[in-house]
MARBAKE-304151 format. One record per residue: x, y, z negated of N, C-alpha, C in turn; residue in one letter. Coordinates in pm, whole numbers, padded with zeros to 5 digits. Layout:
BEGIN
PT  n.east  n.north  n.up  ca.east  ca.north  ca.up  c.east  c.north  c.up  resn
PT  X  Y  Z  X  Y  Z  X  Y  Z  A
...
//
This chain:
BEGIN
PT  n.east  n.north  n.up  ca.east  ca.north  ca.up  c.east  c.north  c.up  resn
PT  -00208  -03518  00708  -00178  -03387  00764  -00144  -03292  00649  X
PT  -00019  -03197  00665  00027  -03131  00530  -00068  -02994  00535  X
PT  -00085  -02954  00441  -00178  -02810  00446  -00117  -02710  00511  X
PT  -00236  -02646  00536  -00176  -02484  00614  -00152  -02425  00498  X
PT  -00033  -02318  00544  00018  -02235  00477  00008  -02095  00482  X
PT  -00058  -02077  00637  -00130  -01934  00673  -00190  -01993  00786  X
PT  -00277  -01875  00825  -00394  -01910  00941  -00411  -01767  00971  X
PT  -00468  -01802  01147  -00494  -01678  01214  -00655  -01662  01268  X
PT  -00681  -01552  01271  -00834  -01510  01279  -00833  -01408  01334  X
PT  -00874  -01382  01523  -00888  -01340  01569  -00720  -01215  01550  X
PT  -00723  -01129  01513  -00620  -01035  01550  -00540  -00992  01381  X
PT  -00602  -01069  01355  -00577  -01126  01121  -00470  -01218  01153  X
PT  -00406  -01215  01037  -00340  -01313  00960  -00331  -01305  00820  X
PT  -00363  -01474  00747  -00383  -01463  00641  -00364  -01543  00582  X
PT  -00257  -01541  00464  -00175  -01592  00376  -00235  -01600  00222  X
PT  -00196  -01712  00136  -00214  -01711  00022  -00052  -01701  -00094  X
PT  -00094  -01615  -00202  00031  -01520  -00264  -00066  -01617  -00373  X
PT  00014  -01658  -00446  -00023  -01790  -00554  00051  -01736  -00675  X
PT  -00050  -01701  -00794  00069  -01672  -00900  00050  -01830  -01010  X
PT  -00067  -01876  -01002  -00022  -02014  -01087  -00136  -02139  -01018  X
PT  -00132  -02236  -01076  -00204  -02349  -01034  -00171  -02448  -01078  X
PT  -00275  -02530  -01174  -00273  -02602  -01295  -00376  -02566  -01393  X
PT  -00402  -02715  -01461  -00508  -02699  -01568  -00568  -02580  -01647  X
PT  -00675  -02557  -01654  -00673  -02393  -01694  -00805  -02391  -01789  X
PT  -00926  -02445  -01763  -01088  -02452  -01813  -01138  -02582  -01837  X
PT  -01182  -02603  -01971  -01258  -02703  -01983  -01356  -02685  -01898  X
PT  -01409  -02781  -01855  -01530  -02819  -01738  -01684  -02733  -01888  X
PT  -01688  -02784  -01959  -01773  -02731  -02073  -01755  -02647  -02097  X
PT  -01696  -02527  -02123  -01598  -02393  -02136  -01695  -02297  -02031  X
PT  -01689  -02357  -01889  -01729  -02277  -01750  -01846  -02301  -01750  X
PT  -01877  -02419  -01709  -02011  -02453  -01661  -02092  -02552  -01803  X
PT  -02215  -02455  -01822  -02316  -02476  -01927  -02386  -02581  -01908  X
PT  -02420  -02625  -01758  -02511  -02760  -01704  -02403  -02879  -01760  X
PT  -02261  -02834  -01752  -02191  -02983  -01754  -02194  -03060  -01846  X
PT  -02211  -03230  -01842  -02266  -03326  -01888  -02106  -03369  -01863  X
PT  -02055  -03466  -01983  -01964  -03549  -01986  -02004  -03709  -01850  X
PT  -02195  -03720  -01873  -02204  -03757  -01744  -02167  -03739  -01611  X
PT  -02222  -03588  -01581  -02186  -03551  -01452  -02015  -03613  -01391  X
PT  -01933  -03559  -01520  -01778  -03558  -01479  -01747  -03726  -01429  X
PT  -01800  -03809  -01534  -01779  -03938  -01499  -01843  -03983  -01348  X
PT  -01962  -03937  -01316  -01997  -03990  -01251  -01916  -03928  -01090  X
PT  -01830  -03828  -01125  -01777  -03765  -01010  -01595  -03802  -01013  X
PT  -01543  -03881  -01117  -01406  -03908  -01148  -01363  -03966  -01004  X
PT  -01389  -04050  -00938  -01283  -04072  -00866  -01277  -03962  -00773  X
PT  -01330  -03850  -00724  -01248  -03750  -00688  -01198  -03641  -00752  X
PT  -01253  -03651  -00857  -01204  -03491  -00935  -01023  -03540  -01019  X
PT  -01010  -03661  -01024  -00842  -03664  -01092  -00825  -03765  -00946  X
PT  -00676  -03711  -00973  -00611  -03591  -01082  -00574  -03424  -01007  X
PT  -00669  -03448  -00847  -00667  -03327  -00770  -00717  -03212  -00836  X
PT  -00843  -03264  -00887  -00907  -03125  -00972  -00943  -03120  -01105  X
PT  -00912  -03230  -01179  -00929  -03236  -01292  -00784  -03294  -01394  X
PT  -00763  -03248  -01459  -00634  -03307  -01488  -00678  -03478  -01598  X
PT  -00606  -03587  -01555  -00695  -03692  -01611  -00644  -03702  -01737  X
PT  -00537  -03640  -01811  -00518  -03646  -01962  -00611  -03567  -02059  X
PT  -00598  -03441  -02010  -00679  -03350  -02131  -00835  -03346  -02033  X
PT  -00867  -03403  -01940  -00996  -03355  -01881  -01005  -03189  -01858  X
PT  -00901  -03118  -01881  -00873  -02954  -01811  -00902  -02986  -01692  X
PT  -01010  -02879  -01599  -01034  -02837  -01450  -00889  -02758  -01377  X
PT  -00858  -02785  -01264  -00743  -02725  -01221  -00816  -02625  -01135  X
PT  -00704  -02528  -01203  -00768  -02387  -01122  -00651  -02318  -01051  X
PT  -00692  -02254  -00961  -00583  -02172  -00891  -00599  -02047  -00941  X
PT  -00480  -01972  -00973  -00510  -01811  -00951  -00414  -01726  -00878  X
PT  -00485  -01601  -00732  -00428  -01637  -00633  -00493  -01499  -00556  X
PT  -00353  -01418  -00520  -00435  -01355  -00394  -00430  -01357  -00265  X
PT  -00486  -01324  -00181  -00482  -01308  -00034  -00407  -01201  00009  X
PT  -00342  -01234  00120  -00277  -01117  00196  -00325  -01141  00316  X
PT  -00382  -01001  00433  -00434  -01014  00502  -00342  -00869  00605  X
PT  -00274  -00929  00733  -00192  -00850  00806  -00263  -00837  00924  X
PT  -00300  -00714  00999  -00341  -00719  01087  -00325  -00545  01172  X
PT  -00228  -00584  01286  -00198  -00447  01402  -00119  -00347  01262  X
PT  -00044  -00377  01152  00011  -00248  01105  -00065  -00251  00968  X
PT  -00171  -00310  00950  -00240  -00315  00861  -00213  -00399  00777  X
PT  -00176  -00384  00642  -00149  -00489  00518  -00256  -00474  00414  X
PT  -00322  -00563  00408  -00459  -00530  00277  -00393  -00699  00155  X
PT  -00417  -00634  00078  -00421  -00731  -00065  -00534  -00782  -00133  X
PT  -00594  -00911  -00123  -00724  -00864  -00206  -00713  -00990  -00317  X
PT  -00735  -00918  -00417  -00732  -00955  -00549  -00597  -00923  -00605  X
PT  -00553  -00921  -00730  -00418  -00902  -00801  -00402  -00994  -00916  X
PT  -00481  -01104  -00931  -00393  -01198  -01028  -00426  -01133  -01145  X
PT  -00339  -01204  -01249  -00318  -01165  -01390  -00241  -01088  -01444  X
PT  -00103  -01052  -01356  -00006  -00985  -01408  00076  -00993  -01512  X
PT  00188  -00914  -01504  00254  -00945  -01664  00270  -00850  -01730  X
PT  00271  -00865  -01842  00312  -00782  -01949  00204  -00753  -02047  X
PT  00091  -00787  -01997  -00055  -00733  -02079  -00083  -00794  -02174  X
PT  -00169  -00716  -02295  -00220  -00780  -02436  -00339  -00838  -02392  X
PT  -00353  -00964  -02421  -00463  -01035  -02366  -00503  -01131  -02478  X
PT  -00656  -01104  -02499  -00674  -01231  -02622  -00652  -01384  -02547  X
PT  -00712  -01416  -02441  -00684  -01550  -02420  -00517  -01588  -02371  X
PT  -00469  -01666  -02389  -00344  -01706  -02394  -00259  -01755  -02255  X
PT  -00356  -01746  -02166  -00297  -01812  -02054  -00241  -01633  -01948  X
PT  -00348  -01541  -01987  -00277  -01427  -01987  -00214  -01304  -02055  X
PT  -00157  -01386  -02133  -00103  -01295  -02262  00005  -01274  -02201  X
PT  00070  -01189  -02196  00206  -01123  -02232  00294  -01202  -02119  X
PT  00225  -01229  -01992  00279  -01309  -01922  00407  -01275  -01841  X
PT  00532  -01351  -01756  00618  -01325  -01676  00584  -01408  -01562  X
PT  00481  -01424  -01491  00533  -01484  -01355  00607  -01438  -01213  X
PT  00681  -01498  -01134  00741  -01468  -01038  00632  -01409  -00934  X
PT  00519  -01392  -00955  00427  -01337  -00821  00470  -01234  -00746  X
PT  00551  -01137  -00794  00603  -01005  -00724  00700  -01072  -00623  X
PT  00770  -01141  -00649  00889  -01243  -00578  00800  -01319  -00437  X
PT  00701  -01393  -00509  00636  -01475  -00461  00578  -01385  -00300  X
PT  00526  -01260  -00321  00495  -01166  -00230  00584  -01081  -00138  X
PT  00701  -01087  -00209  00827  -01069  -00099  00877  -01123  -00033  X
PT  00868  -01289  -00047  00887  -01401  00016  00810  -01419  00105  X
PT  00706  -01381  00152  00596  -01354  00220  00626  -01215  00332  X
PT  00724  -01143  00278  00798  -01071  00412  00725  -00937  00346  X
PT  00672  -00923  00237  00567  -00846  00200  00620  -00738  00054  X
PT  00673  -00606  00088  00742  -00575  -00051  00590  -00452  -00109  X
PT  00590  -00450  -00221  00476  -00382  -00308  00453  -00228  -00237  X
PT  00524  -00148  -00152  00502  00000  -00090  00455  -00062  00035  X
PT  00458  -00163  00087  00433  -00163  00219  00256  -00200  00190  X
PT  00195  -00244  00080  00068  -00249  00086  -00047  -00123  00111  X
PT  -00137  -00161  00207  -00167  -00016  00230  -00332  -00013  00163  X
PT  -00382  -00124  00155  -00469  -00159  00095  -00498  -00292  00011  X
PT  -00569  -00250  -00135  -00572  -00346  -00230  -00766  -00347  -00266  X
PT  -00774  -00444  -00259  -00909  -00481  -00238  -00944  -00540  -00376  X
PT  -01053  -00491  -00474  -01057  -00591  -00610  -01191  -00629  -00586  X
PT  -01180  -00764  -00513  -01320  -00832  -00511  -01435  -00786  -00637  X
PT  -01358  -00785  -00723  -01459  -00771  -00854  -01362  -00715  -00969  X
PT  -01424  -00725  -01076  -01334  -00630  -01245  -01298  -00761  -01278  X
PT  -01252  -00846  -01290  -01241  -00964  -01390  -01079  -00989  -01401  X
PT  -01015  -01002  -01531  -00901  -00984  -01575  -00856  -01089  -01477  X
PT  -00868  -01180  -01421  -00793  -01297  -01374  -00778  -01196  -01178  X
PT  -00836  -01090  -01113  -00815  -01057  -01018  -00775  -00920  -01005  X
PT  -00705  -00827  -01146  -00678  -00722  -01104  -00541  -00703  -01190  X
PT  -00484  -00778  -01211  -00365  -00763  -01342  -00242  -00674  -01267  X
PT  -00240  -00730  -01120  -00107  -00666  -01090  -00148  -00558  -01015  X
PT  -00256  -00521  -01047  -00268  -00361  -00960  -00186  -00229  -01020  X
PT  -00147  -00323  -01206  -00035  -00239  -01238  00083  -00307  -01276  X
PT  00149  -00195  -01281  00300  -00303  -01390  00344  -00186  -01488  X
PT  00369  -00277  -01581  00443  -00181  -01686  00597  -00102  -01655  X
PT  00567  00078  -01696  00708  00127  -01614  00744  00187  -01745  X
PT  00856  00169  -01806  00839  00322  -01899  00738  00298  -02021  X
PT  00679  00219  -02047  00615  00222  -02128  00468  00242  -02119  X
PT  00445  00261  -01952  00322  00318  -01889  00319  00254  -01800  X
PT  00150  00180  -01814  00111  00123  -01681  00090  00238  -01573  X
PT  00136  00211  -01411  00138  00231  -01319  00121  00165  -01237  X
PT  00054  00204  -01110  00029  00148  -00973  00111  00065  -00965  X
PT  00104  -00087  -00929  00217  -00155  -00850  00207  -00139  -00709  X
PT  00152  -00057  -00647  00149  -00075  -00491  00131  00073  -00490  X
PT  00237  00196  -00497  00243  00338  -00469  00191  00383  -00358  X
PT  00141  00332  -00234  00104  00396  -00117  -00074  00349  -00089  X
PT  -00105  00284  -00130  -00250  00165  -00135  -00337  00281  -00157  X
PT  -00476  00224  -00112  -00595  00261  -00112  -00682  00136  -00208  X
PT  -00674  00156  -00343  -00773  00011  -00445  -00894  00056  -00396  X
PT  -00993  00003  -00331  -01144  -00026  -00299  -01205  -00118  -00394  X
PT  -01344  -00043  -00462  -01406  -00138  -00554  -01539  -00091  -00493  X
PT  -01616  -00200  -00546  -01775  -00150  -00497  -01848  -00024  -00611  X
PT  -01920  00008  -00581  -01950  00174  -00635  -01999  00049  -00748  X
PT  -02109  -00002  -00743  -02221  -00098  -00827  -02101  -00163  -00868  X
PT  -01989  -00214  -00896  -01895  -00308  -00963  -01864  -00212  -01060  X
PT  -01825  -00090  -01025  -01741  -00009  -01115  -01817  00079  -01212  X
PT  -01981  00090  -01130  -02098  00167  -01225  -02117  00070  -01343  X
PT  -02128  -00082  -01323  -02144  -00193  -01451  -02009  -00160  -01518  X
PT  -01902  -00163  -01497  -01805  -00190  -01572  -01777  -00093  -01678  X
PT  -01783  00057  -01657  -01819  00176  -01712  -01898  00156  -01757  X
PT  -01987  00102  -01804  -02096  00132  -01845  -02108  00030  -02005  X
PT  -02006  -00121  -01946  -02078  -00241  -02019  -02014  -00208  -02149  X
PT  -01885  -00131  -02158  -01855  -00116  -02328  -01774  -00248  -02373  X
PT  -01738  -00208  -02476  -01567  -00310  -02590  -01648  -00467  -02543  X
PT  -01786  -00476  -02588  -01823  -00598  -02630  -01822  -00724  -02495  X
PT  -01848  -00657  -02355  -01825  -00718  -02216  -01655  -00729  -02213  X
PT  -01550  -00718  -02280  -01443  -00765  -02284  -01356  -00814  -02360  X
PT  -01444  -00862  -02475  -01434  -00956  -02605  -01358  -01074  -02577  X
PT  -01389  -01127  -02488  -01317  -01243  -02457  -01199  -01241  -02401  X
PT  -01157  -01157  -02303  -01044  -01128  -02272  -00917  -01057  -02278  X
PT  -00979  -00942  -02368  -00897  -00830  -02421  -00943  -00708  -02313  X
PT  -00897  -00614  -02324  -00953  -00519  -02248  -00835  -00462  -02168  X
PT  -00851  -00510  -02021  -00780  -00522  -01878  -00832  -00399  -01784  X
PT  -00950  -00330  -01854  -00989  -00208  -01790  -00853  -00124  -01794  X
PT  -00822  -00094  -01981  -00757  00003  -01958  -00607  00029  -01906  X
PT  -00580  -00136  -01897  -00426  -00129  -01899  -00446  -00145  -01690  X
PT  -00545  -00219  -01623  -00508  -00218  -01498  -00616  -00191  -01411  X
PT  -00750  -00106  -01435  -00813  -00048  -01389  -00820  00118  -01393  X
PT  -00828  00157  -01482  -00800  00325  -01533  -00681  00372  -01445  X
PT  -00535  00315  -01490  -00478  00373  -01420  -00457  00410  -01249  X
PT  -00508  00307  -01193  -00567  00361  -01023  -00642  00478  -01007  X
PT  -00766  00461  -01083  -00794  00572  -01091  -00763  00737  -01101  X
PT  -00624  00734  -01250  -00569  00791  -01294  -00449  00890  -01208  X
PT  -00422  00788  -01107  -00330  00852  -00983  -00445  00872  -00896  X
PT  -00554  00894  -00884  -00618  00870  -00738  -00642  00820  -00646  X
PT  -00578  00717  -00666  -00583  00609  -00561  -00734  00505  -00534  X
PT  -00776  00522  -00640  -00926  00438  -00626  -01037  00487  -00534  X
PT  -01065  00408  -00435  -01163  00472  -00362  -01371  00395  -00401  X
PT  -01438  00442  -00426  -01527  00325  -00441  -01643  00350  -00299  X
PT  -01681  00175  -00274  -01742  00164  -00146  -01886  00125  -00151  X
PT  -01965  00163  -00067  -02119  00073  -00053  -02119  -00119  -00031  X
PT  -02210  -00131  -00043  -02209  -00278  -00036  -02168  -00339  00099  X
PT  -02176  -00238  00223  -02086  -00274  00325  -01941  -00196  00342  X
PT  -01899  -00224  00440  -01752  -00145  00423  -01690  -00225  00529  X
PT  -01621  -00127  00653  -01533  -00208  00790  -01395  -00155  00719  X
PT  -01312  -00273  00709  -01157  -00231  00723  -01107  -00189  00850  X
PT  -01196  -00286  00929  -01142  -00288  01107  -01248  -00346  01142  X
PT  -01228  -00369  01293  -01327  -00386  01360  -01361  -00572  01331  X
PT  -01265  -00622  01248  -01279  -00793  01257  -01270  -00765  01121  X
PT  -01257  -00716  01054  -01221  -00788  00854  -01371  -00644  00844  X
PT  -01454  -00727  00782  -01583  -00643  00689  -01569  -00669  00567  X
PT  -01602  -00622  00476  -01625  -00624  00327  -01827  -00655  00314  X
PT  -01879  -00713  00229  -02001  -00723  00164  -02062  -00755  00035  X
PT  -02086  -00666  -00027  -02136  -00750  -00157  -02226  -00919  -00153  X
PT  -02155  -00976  -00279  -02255  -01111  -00324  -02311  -01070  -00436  X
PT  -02373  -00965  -00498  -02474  -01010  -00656  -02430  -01151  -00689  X
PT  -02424  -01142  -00847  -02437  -01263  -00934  -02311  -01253  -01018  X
PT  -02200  -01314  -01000  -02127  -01314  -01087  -02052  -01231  -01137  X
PT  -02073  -01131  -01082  -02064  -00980  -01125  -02128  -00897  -01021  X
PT  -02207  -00790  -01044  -02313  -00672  -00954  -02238  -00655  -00816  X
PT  -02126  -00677  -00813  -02019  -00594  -00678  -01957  -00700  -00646  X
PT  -01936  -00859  -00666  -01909  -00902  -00570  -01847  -00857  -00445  X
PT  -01757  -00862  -00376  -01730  -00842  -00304  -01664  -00938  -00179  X
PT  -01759  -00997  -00106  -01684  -01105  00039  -01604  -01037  00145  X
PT  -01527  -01113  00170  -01405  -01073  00326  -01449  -01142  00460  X
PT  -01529  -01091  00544  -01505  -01145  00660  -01406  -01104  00747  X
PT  -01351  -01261  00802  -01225  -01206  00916  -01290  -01314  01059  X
PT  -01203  -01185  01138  -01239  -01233  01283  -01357  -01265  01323  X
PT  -01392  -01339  01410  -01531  -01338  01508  -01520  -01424  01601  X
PT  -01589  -01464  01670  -01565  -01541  01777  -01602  -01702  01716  X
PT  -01498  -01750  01798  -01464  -01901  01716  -01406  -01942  01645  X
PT  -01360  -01840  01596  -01261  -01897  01446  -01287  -01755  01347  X
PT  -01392  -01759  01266  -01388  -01701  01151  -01380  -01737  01004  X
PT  -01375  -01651  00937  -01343  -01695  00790  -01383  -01559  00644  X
PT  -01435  -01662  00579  -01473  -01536  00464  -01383  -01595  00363  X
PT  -01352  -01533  00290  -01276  -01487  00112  -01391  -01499  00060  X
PT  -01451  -01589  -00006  -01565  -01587  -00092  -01537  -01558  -00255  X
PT  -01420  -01499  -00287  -01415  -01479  -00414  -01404  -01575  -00536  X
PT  -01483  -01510  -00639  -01596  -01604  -00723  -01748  -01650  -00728  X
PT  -01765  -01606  -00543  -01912  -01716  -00542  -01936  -01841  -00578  X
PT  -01804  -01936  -00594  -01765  -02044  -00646  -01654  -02065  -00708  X
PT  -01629  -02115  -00851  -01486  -02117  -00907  -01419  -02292  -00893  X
PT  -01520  -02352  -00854  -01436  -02526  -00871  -01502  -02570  -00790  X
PT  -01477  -02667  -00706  -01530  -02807  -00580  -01631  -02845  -00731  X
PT  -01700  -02846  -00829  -01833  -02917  -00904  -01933  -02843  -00859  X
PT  -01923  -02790  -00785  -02016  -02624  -00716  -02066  -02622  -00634  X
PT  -01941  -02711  -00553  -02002  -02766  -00441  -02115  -02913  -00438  X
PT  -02078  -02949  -00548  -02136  -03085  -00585  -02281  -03030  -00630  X
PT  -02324  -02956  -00722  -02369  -02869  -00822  -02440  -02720  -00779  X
PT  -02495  -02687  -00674  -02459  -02551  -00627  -02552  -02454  -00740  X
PT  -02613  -02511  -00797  -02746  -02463  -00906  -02650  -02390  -01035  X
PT  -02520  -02468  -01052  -02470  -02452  -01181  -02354  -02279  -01157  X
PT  -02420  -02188  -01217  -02357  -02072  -01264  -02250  -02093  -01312  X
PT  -02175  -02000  -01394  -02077  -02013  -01493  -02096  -01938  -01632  X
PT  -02053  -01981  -01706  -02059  -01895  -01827  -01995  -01745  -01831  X
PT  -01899  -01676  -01695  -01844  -01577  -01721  -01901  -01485  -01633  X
PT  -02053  -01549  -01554  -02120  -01512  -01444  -02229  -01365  -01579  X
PT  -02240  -01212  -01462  -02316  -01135  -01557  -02456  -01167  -01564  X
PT  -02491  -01229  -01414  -02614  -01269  -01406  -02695  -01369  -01334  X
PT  -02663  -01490  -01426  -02631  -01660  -01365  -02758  -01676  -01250  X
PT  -02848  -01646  -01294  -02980  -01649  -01174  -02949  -01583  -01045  X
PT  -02908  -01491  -01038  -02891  -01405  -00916  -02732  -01456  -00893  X
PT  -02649  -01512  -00923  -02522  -01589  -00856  -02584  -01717  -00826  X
PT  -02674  -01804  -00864  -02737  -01900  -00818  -02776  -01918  -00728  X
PT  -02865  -01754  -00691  -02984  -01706  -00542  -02876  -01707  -00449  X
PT  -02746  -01645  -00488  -02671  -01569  -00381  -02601  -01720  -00361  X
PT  -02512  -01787  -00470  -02475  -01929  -00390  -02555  -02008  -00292  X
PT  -02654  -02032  -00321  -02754  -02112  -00255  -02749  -02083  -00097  X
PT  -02768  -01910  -00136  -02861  -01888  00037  -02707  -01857  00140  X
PT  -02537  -01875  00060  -02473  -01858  00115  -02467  -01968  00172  X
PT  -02454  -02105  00080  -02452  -02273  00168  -02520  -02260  00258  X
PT  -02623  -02224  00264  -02749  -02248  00385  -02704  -02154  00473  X
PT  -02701  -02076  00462  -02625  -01969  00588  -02503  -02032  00654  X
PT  -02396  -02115  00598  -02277  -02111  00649  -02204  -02279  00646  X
PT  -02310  -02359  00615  -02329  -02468  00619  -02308  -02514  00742  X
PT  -02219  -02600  00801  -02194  -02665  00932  -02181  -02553  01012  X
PT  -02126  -02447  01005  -02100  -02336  01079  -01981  -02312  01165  X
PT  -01849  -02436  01059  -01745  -02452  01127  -01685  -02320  01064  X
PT  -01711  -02222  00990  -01594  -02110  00952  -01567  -02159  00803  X
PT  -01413  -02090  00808  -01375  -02138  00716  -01381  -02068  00602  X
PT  -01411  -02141  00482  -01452  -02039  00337  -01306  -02079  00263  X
PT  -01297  -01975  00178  -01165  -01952  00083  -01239  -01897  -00022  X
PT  -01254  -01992  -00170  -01270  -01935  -00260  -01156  -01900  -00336  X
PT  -01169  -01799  -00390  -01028  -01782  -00470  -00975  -01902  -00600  X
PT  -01030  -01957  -00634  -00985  -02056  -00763  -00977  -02230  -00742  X
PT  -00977  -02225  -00583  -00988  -02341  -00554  -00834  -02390  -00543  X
PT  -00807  -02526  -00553  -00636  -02562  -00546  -00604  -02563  -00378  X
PT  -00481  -02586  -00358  -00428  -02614  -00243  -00530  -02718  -00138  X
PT  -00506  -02678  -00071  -00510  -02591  00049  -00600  -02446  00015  X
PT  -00729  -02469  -00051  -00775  -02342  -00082  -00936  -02358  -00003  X
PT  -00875  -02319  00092  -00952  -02296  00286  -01039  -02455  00313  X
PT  -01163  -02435  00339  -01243  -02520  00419  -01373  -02480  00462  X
PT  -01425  -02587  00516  -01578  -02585  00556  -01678  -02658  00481  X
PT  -01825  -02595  00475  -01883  -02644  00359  -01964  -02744  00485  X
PT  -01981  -02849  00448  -02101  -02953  00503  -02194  -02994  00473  X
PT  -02292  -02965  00563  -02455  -03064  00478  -02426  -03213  00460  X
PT  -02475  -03263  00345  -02462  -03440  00271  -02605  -03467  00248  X
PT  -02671  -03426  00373  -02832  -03501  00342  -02890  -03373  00293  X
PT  -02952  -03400  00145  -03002  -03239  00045  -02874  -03177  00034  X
PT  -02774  -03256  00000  -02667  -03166  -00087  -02495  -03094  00028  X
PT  -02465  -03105  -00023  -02300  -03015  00030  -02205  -03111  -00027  X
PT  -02089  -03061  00092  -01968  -03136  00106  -01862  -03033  00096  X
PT  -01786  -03004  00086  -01635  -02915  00128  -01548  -03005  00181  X
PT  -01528  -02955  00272  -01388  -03026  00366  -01286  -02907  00349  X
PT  -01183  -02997  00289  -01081  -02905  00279  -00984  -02869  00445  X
PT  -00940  -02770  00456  -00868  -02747  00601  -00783  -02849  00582  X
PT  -00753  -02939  00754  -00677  -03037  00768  -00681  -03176  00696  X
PT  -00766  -03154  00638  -00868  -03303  00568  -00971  -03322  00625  X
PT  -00981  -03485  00633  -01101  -03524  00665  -01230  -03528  00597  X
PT  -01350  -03542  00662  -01469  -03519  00592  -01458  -03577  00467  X
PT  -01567  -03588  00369  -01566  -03608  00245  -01453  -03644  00117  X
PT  -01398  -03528  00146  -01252  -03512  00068  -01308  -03522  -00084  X
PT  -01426  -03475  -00109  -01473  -03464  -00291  -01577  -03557  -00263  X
PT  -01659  -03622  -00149  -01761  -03669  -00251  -01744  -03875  -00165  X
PT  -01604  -03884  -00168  -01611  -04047  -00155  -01639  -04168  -00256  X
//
């Protein structure tokens, strides 16, 4: 069965706007638990779907959602963007077609009316600007950017040394939202509509931020970075190294499996590859992900 390419949820529709996908993190790099054991003992599903089998690089997606609903266009997340000084190299000074990629999608940058930044992290807010003139500016002139009050109180606060690793993406594509007014900041709940909610997850950054869509019998959350790779699912204990506070993304992964475990709705983490979208399954103690339109134990045969 070929993957979905969009899906509907209750009075939603919701598409994935893909700016890359391909090898990206050493498995050791992300996750601190990982054992050259673990990987072996999980190879025949992780290559060459999620692991690339030459360099042992994890394949990552990076990727936002578009979510249309009655007139309503929300964006959530913005990628990496181009043009920015970035110490790591995979977003340095980049050109990808993503602006293209989102018009192809029937979707041009004024018609967004809302831009949603799950969280601060350079890999989900790059194209909230573009370089004009010599000056970053809004890429989406009419938008409402929503951040969680607690996302944006840490980020202000954490200083040069919390963006050492990446270069500093505050100032070139966070400030300026602000700078026009456009930034609104929200409580840990928040209704877009009466079917898409917003909620904080604590852990891998204070503001987290989840998407629920629709209701009924077919719902679905945007889980962000509650999970960055299917080893997570294997693994649910293992944090990440770019997590602010690995214990409390641990608490919050955990008690999300158990909550939504055999529930039948579908989860979308943002860094997962194609298809993206599935359901998590109980495997006895542990978890399964079924990817949408795959059959059960897609990772753990």
């Amino acid at each position: 069965m070929s993957a979905p390419s969009h899906w509907t949820f209750g009075e939603s529709t919701l598409r994935r706007i893909v700016e890359y996908e391909g090898p990206t993190l050493s498995p050791f790099e992300i996750f601190g638990d990982c054992t050259q054991a673990h990987l072996d003992q999980n190879r025949a599903w992780l290559v060459p779907r999620f692991q690339d089998a030459t360099s042992g690089i994890l394949i990552i997606t990076i990727q936002s959602f578009l979510i249309r609903r009655n007139g309503l266009t929300v964006l959530v997340d913005a990628c990496g963007g181009n043009d920015k000084e970035r110490a790591r190299p995979h977003f340095h000074r980049r050109s990808w077609p993503w602006l293209e990629t989102l018009r192809s999608a029937g979707v041009a940058p004024e018609d967004i009316d809302v831009v949603l930044c799950t969280h601060l992290h350079v890999d989900h807010v790059g194209w909230n600007t573009r370089l004009e003139n010599g000056r970053w500016v809004p890429t989406f002139p009419n938008a409402r950017y929503l951040i969680a009050r607690r996302e944006w109180d840490y980020w202000r606060a954490a200083g040069p040394a919390a963006l050492e690793r990446t270069g500093d993406y505050i100032t070139d594509s966070v400030l300026p939202i602000f700078k026009s007014g456009q930034a609104d900041l929200i409580g840990d709940e928040h209704m877009l509509a009466s079917d898409i909610a917003l909620q904080t997850a604590p852990g891998h950054t204070p503001g987290l931020t989840l998407v629920r869509l629709g209701g009924g019998r077919r719902e679905a959350i945007l889980c962000s970075d509650l999970m960055h790779h299917p080893l997570q699912v294997r693994y649910p204990t293992w944090s990440t190294h770019f997590c602010v506070d690995p214990d409390q993304a641990r608490r919050t992964r955990l008690e999300f499996f158990n909550k939504h475990a055999d529930s039948r709705r579908l989860v979308f983490p943002t860094h997962f590859p194609t298809p993206t979208g599935g359901t998590i399954a109980r495997d006895g103690a542990e978890y399964d992900f079924v990817f949408d339109g795959e059959v059960r134990s897609a990772i753990r045969d």
